[in-house]
C-alpha positions as CSV (number, residue, x, y, z in Angstrom):
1,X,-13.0,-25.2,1.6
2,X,-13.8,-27.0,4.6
3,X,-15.4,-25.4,7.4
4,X,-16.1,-22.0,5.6
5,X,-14.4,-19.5,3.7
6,X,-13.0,-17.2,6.3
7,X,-11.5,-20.6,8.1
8,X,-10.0,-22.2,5.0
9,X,-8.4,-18.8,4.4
10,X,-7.0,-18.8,8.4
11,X,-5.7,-22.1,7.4
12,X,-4.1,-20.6,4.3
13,X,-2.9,-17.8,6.5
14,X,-1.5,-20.2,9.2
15,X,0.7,-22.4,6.8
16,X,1.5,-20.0,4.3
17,X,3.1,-17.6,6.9
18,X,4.6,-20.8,8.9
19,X,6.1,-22.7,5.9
20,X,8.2,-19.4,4.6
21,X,8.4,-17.3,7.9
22,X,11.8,-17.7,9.3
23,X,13.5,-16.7,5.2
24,X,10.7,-14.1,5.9
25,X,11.9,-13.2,8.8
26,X,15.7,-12.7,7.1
27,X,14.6,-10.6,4.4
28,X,12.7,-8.1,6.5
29,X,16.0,-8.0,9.0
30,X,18.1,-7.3,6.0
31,X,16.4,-5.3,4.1
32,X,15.3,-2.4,6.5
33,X,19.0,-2.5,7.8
34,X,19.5,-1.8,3.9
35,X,17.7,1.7,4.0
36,X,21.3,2.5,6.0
37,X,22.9,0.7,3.5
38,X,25.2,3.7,2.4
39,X,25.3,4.3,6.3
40,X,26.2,1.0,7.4
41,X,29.1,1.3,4.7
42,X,30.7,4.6,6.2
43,X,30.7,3.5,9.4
44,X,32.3,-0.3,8.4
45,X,35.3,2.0,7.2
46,X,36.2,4.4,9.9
47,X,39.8,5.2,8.2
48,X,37.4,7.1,5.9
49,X,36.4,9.8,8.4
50,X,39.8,11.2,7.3
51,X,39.4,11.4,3.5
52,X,38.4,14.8,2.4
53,X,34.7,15.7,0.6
54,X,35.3,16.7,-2.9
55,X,34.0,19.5,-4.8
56,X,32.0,18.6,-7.8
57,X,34.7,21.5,-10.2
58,X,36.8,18.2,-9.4
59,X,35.1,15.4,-10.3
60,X,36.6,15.3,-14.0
61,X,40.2,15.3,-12.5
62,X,38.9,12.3,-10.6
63,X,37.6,10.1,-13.4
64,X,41.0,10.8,-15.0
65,X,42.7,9.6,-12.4
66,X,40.3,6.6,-11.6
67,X,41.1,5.8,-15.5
68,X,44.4,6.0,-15.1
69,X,44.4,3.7,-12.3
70,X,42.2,1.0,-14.6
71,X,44.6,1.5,-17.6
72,X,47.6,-0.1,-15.3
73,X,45.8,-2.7,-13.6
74,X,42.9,-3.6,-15.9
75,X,44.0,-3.0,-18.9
76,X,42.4,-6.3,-20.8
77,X,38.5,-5.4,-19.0
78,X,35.8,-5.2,-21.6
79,X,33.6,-2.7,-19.2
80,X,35.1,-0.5,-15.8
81,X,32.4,0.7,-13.7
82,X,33.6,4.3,-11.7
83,X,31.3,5.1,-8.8
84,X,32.0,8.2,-8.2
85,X,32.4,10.2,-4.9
86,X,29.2,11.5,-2.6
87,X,28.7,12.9,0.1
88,X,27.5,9.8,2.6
89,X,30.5,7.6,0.2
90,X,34.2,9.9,-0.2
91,X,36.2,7.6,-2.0
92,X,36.3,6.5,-6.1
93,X,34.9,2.9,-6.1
94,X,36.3,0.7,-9.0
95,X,35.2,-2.5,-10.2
96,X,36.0,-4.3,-13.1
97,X,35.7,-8.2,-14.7
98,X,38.3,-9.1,-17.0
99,X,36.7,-12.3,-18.1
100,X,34.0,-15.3,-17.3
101,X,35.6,-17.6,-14.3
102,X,38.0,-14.9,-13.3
103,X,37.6,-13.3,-10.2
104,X,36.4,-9.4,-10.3
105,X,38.5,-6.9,-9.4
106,X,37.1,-4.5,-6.8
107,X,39.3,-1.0,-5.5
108,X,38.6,2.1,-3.7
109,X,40.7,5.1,-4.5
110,X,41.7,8.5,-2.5
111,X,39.9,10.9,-5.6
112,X,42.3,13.6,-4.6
113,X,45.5,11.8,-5.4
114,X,44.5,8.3,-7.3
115,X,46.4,5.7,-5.3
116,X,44.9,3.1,-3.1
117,X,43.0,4.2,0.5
118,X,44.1,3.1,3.5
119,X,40.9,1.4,4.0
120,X,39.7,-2.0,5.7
121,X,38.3,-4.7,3.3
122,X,34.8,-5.4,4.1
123,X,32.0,-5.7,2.1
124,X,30.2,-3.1,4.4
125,X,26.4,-2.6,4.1
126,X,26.4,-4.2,0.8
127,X,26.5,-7.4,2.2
128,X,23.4,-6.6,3.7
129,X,22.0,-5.3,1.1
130,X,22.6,-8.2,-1.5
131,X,21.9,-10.5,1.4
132,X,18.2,-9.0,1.4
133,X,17.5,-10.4,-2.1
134,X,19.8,-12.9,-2.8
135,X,20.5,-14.7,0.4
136,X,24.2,-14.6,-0.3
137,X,23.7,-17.7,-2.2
138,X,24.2,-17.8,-6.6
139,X,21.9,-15.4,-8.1
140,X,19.5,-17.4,-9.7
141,X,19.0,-19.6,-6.7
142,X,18.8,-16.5,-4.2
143,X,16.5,-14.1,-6.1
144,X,14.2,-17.3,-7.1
145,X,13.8,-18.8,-3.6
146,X,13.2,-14.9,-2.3
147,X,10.9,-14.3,-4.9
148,X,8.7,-17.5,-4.0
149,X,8.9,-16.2,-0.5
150,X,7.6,-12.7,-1.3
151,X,4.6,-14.2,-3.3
152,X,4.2,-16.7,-0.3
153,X,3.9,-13.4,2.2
154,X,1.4,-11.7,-0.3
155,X,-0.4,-14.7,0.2
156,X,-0.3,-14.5,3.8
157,X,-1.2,-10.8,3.8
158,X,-4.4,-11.0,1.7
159,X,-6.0,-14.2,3.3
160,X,-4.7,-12.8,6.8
161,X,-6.9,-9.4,5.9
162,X,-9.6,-11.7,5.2
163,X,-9.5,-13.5,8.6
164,X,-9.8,-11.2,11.0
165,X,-13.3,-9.8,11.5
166,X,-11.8,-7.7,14.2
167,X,-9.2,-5.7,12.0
168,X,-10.0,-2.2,13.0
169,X,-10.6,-2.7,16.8
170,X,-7.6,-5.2,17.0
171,X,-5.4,-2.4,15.5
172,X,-6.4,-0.5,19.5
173,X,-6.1,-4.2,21.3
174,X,-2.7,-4.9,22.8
175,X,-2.8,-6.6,26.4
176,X,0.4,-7.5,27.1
177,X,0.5,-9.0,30.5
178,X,-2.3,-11.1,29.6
179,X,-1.6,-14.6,29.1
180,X,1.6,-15.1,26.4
181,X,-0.3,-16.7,23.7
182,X,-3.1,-13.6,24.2
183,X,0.0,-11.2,24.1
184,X,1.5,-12.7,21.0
185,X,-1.6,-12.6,19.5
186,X,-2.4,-8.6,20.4
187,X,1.4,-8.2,19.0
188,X,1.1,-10.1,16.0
189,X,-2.1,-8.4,15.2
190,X,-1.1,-4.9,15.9
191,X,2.5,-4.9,13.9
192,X,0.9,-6.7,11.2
193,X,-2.6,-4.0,10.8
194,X,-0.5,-0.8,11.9
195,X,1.9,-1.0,9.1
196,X,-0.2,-3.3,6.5
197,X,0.1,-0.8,3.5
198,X,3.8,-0.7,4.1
199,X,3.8,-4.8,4.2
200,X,1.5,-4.7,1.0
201,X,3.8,-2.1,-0.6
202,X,7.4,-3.7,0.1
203,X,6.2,-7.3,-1.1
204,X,4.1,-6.3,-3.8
205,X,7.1,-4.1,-5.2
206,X,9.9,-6.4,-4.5
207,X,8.1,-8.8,-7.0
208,X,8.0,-5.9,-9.4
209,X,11.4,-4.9,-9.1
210,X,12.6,-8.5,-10.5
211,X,9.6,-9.4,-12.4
212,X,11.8,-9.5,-15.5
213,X,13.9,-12.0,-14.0
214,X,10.6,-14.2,-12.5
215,X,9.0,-14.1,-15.8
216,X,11.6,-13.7,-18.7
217,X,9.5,-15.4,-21.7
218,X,7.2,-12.1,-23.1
219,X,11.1,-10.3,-23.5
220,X,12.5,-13.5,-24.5
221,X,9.7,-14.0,-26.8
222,X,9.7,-10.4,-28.5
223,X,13.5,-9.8,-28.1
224,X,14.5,-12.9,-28.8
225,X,16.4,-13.2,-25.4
226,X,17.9,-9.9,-26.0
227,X,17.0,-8.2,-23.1
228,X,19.5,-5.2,-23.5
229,X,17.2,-4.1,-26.2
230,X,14.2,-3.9,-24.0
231,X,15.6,-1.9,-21.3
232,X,17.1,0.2,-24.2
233,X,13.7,0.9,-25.7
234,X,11.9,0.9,-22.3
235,X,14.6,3.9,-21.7
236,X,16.2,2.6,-18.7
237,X,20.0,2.2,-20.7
238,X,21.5,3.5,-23.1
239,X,21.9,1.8,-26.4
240,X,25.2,-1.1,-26.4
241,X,27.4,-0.5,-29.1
242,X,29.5,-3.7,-29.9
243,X,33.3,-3.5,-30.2
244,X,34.5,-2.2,-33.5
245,X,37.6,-4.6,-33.2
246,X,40.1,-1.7,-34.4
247,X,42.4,0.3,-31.6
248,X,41.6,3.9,-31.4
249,X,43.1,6.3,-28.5
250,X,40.7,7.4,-25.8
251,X,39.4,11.0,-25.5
252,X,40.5,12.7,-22.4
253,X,37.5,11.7,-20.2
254,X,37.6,15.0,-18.3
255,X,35.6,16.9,-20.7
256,X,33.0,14.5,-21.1
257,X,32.1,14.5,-17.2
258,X,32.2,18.3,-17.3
259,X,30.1,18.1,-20.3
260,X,27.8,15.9,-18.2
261,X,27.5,18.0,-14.6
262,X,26.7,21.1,-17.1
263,X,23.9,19.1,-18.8
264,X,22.2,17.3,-15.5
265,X,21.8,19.4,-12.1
266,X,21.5,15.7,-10.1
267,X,24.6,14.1,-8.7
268,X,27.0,12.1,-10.5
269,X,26.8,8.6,-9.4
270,X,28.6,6.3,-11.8
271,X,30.5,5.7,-14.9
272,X,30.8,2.8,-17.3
273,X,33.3,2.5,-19.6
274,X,32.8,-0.1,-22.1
275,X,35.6,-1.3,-24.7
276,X,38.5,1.3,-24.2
277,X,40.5,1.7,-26.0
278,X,38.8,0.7,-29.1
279,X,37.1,2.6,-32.2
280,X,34.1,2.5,-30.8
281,X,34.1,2.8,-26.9
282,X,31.3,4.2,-25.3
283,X,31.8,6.2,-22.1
284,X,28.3,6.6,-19.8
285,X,27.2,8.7,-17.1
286,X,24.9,7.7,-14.4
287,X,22.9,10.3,-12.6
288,X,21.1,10.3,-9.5
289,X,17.8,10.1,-10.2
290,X,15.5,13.4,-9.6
291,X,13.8,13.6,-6.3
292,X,10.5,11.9,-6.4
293,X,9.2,8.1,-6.1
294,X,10.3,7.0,-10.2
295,X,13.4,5.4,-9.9
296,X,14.1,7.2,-13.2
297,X,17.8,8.3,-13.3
298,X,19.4,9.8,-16.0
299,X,22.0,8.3,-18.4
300,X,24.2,10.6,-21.1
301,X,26.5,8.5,-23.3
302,X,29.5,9.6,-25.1
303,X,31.8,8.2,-27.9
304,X,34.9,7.2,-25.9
305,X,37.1,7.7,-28.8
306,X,36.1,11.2,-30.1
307,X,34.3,12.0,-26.8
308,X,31.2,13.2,-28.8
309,X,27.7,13.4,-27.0
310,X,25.6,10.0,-28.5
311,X,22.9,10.2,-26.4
312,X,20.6,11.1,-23.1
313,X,18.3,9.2,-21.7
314,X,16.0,8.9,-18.5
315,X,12.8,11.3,-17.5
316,X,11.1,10.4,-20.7
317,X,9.7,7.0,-19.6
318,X,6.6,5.8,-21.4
319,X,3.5,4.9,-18.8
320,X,4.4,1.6,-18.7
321,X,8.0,1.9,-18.0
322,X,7.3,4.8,-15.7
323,X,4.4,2.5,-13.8
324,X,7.4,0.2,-13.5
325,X,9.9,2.7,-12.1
326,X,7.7,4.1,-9.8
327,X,7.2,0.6,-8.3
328,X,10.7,0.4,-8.1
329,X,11.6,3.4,-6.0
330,X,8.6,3.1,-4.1
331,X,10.7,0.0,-2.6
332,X,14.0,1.2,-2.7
333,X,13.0,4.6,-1.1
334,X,15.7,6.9,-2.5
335,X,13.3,9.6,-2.4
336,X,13.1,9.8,1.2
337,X,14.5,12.1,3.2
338,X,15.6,11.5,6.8
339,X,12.3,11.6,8.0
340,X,10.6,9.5,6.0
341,X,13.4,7.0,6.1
342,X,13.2,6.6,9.7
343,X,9.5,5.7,9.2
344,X,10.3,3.6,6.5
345,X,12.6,1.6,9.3
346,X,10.2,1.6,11.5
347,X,7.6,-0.2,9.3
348,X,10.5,-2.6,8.3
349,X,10.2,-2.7,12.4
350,X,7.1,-3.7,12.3
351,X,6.9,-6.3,9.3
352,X,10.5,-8.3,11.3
353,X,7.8,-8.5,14.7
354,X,5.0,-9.6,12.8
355,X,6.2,-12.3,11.5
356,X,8.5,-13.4,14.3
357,X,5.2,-13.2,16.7
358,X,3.0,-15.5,13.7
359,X,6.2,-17.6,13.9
360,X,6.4,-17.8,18.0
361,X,2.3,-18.0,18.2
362,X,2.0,-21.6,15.8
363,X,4.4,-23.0,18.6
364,X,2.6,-21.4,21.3
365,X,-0.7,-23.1,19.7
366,X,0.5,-26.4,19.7
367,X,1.9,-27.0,23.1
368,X,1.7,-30.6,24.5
369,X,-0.8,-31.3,27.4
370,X,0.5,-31.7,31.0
371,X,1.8,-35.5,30.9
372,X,2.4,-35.1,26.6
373,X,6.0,-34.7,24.9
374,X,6.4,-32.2,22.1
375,X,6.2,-33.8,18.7
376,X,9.2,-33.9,16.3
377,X,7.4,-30.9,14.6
378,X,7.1,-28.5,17.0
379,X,10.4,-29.0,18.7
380,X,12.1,-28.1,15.4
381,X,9.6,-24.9,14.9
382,X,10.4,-23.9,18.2
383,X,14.4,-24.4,17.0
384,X,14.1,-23.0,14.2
385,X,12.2,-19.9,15.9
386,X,14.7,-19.3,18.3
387,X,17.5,-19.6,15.5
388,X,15.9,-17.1,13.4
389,X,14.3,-14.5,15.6
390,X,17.4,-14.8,18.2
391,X,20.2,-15.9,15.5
392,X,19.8,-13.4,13.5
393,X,20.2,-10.7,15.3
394,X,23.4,-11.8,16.7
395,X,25.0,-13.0,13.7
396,X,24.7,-9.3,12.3
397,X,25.9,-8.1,15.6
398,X,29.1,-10.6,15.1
399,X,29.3,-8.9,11.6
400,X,29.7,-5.5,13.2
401,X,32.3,-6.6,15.8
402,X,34.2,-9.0,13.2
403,X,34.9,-5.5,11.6
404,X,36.1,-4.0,14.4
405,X,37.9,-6.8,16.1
406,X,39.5,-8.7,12.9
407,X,43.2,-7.2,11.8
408,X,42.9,-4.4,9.2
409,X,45.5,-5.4,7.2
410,X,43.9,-9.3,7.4
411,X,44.1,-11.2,4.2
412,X,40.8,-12.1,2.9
413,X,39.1,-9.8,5.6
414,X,35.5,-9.1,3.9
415,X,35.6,-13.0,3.9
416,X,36.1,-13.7,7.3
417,X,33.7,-11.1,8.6
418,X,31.2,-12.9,6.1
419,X,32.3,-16.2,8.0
420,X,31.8,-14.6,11.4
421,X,28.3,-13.3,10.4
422,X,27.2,-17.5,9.5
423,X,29.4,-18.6,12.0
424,X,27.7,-16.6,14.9
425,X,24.3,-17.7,13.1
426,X,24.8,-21.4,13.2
427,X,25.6,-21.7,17.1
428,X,22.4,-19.3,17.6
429,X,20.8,-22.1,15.6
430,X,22.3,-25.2,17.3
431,X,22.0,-23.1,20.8
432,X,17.6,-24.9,21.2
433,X,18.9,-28.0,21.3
434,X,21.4,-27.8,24.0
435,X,19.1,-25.9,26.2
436,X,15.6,-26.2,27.6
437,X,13.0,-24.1,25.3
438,X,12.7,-21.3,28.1
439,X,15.9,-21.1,28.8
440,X,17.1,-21.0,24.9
441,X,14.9,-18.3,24.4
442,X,16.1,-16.3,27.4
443,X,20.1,-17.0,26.8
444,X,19.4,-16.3,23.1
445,X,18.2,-13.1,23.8
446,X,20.5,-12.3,26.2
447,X,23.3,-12.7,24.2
448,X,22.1,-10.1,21.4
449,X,21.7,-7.8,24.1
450,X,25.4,-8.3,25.1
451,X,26.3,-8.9,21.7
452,X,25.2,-5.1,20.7
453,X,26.5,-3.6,23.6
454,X,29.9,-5.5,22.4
455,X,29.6,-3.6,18.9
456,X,29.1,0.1,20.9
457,X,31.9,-0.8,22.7
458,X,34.5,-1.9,20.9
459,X,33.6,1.0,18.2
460,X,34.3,3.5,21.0
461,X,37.9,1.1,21.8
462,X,39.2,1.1,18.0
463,X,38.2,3.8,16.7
464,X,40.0,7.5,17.0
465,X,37.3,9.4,15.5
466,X,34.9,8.6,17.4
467,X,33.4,11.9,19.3
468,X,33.3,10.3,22.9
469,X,37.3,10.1,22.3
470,X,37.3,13.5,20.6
471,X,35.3,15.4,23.0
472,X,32.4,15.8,20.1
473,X,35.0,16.7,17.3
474,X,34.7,13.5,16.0
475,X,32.6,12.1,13.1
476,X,29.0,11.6,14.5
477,X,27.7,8.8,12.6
478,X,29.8,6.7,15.1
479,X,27.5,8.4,18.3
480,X,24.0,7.4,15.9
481,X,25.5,4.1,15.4
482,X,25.9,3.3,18.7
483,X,23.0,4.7,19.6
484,X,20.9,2.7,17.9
485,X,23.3,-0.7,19.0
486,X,22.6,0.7,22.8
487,X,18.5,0.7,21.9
488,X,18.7,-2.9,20.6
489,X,20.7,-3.9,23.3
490,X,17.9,-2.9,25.8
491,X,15.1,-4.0,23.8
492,X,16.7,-7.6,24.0
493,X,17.5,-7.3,27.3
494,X,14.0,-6.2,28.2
495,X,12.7,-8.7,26.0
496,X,15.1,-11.4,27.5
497,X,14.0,-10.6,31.1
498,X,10.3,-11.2,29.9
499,X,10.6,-14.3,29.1
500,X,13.0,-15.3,32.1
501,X,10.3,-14.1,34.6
502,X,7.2,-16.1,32.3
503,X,8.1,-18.8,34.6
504,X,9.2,-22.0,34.0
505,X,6.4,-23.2,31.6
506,X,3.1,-22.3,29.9
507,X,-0.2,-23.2,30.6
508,X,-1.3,-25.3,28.3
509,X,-4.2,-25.2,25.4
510,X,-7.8,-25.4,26.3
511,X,-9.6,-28.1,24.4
512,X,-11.6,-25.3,22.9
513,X,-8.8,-23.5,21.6
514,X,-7.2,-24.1,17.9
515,X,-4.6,-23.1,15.9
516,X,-6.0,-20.9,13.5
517,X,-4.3,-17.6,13.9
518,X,-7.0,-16.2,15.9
519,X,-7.6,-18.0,19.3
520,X,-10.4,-20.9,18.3
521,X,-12.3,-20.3,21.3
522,X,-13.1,-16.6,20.3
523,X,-13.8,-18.4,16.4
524,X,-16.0,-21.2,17.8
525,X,-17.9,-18.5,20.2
526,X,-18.5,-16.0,17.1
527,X,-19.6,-19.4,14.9
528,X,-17.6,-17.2,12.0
């Protein structure tokens, strides 16, 4: 540890953050745009606004109908999976696999009459969602390369903590119209220390929430790789019954739900029908879980043939698997209500600016002398920046207006809005090296500004329930969507005009100054 503690652990800082920051970067986007997730969903399918809410005395003549639906078309599926309707989602989502290498089958129903809704195909907020922890890449690669990353930024956080001497009176220091490398700084500090429980929180947990799937070898070792035995004795599942192998006719599945809402006062989420049709099918109901931080819902399974009651199970964790639950809805927030939800957003806020400010100040550090080119590596950090912190952005905006723009009855639509979303990303990316390194920055922005305001407007255009067309009779997640695209369309604006009018270079480094991620010359003054 050359130099000192505190300065090996600002160089840890430094590289750790630089090394993963722009995947960082991605995750934090994605995952507070996933605290809408359900939102984001609702508003991808506008044809929904028309769909009817339905009453919970009808959910068992939904399931029926959603079986009956599975019975023609996916007859030969070992499992269905029901989700049923709610309140913020109206329709009956079915999904089923039929088997390995096939593709899954994946339909949304009207649960007042069973046929197919007139809905748009798009993957919705879900993409979003599964793009948070798998980086819509293969499952084992995504949720491995994510996971390194989240133990990478706890890294970051705790040798970052251990840096700054300054922490409390830097959480009150924010000079913005200082010089941009003191600006960046102030920001950096301030996002990072105003939220830091939240940033300790959200990593820490996320690594909980797969930890089975990091570090498989104590269940693998005690279960002998069986690892639908553990969650069945940790309580989180009920227990799998295999096949019997002889053909038995279903019980009417109607009962067992109203069995179900009469047992549990939560909301039915899901069913799972596993093996109909045989002696032994097994029929489960998935409850919300109750209001509180353990993500603990509860799960009531029935014999699918006789449609007897086998067994309940959720609320009576042990510790362990309660600590472990906790951890879990501590990161998923499904406890919070619209208030805290909104705070939890803004802390995700917070996290995206802190580490697109560490990214922006290692550039900002390194800047060539008067009379000195960049070097290859900070030319392709300052690409890379501008691809993620800008890129991003827009690609999601592209997503938005791909769903409004593409045709509705498109083949392969949730794929092409996909392709628009990577599409829009990799010109953001390639945009740094056609342009000068102000003026990439400035156009980049710019064009997420436009970008967004693009989304609000073509969602007013296309859409005929939207209340500015309705005269406020409309559905008014529409007016909050576009609210929210109109406030990122004048941050980035705001933000684009900032760096337009920095002029047409920075000054550069003083000899005294490093690149720890405090200034050197305030280091080097305090001899820390």
């Amino acid at each position: 540890m050359k130099g000192g503690f505190r300065r090996s652990m600002a160089w840890l800082h430094t590289w750790a953050g630089l090394v993963v920051g722009w995947v960082l970067f991605a995750i934090f986007v994605t995952g507070t745009a996933s605290y809408y997730r359900a939102d984001i969903s609702r508003w991808m399918r506008p044809e929904l606004a028309q769909v009817r809410t339905i009453a919970p005395a009808d959910l068992p003549g939904a399931a029926e109908r959603a079986v009956a639906y599975l019975e023609r078309h996916a007859p030969k599926a070992r499992t269905w999976f029901i989700g049923m309707p709610q309140p913020e989602r109206l329709l009956l989502d079915l999904f089923w696999r039929t088997r390995p290498g096939e593709p899954p089958g994946h339909v949304l129903l009207d649960p007042h009459t069973g046929v197919e809704a007139a809905s748009r195909d798009t993957e919705g907020g879900d993409f979003l969602y599964r793009f948070h922890y798998e980086l819509h890449m293969p499952p084992l690669w995504g949720r491995w390369i994510v996971g390194a990353c989240a133990m990478i930024m706890l890294v970051a956080l705790i040798s970052g903590i251990v840096t700054h001497k300054r922490i409390f009176a830097d959480f009150f220091t924010f000079r913005r119209d200082k010089a941009p490398r003191r600006s960046f700084l102030d920001a950096h500090n301030v996002t990072g220390v105003l939220a830091l429980p939240f940033h300790l929180m959200i990593t820490y947990t996320g690594v909980v929430a797969l930890a089975t799937f990091y570090m498989p070898w104590g269940v693998t070792a005690a279960y002998e790789g069986d690892t639908r035995a553990f969650f069945t004795e940790a309580g989180w599942i009920t227990a799998p019954r295999p096949p019997a192998g002889r053909p038995a006719p279903p019980a009417p599945l109607g009962p067992m739900i109203a069995q179900a809402l009469a047992t549990v006062p939560e909301r039915l989420e899901r069913l799972t029908v596993t093996n109909h049709g045989d002696a032994r099918a097994t029929v489960v109901a998935m409850f919300e879980e109750p209001h509180g931080l353990a993500h603990t819902p509860t799960h009531i399974a029935f014999d699918g043939a006789s449609g007897a009651l086998l067994e309940i199970r959720g609320g009576d964790l042990k510790p362990a698997a309660r600590t472990v639950s906790t951890l879990i809805g501590l990161h998923v927030a499904h406890f919070a209500d619209t208030g805290l939800r909104l705070l939890f957003v803004l802390c995700g806020i917070m996290g995206s600016a802190m580490v697109a400010t560490g990214l922006v100040l290692w550039s900002l550090a390194r800047l060539p002398r008067p009379n000195e080119r960049p070097f290859l590596g900070l030319r392709l950090v300052q690409a890379l920046n501008i691809g993620s912190i800008a890129g991003l952005p827009a690609a999601v905006a592209v997503y938005f207006l791909a769903n409004r723009l593409l045709p509705t009855d498109l083949a392969g639509r949730a794929d092409m809005e996909i392709r628009a979303f990577f599409a829009a990303w990799i010109v953001a990316a390639l945009l740094p090296l056609a342009r000068p390194h102000r003026r990439a920055w400035s156009d980049g922005l710019a064009l997420v500004a436009v970008l967004c305001l693009a989304v609000a407007a073509a969602d007013v255009a296309t859409v005929e329930a939207h209340p500015l067309r309705r005269w406020g009779a409309g559905e008014a997640l529409f007016l909050w969507f576009d609210g929210a695209m109109l406030a990122l369309a004048a941050l980035f604006a705001v933000a684009a005009r900032k760096v337009s009018a920095r002029g047409r270079g920075v000054a550069a480094p003083r000899r005294s100054e490093t690149v720890l991620p405090e200034s050197r010359s305030r280091l080097r003054g305090e001899r820390a």
